[in-house]
C-alpha positions as CSV (number, residue, x, y, z in Angstrom):
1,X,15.5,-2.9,-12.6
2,X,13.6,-5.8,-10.5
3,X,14.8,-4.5,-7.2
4,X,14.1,-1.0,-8.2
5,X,10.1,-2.0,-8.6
6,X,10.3,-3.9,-5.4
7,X,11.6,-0.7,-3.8
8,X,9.1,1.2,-5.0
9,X,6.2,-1.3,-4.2
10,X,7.6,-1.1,-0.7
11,X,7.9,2.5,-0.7
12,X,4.1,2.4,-1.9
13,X,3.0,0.2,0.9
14,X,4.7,2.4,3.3
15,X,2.9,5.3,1.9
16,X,-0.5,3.5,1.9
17,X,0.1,2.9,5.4
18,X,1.2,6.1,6.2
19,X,-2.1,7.6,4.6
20,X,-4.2,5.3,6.6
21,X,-2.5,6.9,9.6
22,X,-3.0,10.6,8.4
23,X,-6.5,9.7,8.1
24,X,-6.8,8.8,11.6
25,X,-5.2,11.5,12.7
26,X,-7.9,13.9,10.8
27,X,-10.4,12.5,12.5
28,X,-9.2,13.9,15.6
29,X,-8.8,17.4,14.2
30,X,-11.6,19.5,14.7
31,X,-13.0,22.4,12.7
32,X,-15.0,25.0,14.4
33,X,-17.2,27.3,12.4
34,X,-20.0,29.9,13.5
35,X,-22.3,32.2,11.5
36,X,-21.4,36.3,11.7
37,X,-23.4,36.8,15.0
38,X,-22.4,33.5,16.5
39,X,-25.8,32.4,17.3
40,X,-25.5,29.1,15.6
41,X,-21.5,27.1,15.6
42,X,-20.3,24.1,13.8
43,X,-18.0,21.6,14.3
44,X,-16.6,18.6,12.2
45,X,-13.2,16.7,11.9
46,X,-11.1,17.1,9.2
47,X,-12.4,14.1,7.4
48,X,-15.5,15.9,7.4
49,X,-17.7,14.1,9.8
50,X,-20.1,16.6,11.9
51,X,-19.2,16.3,15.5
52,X,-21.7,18.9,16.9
53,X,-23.9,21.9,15.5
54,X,-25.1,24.5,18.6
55,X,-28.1,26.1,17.6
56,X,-29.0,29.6,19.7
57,X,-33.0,30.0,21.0
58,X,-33.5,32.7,19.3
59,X,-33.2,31.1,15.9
60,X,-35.4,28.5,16.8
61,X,-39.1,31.6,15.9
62,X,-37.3,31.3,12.3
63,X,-37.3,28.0,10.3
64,X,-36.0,29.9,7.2
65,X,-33.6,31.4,8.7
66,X,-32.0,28.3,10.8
67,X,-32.2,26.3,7.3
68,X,-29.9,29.5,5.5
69,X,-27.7,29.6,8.6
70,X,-27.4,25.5,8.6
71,X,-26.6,25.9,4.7
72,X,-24.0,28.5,5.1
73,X,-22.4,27.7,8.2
74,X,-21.9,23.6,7.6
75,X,-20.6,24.5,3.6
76,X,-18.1,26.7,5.4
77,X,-16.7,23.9,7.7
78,X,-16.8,21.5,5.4
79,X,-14.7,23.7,2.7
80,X,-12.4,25.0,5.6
81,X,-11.9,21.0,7.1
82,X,-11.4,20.1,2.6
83,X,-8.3,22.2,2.4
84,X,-6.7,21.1,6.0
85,X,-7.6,17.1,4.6
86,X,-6.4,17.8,1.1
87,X,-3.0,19.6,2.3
88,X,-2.4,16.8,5.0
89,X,-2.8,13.5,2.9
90,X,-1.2,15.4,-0.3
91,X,1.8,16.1,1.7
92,X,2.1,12.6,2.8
93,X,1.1,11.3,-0.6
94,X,3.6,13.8,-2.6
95,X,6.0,12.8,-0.1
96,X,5.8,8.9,-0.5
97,X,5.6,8.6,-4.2
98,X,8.7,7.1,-6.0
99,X,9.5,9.6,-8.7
100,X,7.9,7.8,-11.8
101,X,8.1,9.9,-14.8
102,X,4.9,10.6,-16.0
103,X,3.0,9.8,-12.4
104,X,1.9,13.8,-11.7
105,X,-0.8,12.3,-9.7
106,X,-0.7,14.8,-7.0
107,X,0.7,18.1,-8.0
């Protein structure tokens, strides 16, 4: 019974490390995103930091409009880079986890 804790306190480490390294690895995964007519483009890492927004000229006569397209266009990114972070640390989270009855934590 001891060993089979220390095991799985080893395996948790390992999984905590491997985590760490997953979210490294997100940071260097880009998301681009652009409105319908391209004039204004996104892009953040996976861990959802904003890297660079491109903003055309011609939205620059139309505060209102630049603020919508900022609103829509960054929500999208940051929903699109949410499911690519979510499926990579879940995978190496589900993948780690010693099977502990009643620890569903990530299904």
């Amino acid at each position: 019974m001891f060993g089979d804790i220390m095991g799985m306190m080893g395996k948790l480490k390992e999984t905590q490390q491997k985590i760490e390294d997953t979210k490294k690895r997100l940071d260097t995964v880009l998301i681009d995103e652009q409105s319908n007519d391209g004039l204004l483009k996104v892009t953040l890492t996976a861990n959802r930091k904003i890297k660079s927004i491109i903003v055309d000229d011609s939205l620059l006569e139309d505060k209102e409009q630049l603020e919508d397209y900022l609103v829509l266009v960054i929500n999208k990114a940051i929903e699109k880079a949410t499911n690519v972070n979510e499926a990579e640390l879940g995978a190496v989270a589900k993948d780690g986890m010693p099977n502990i009855p009643g620890m569903d934590l990530f299904k």
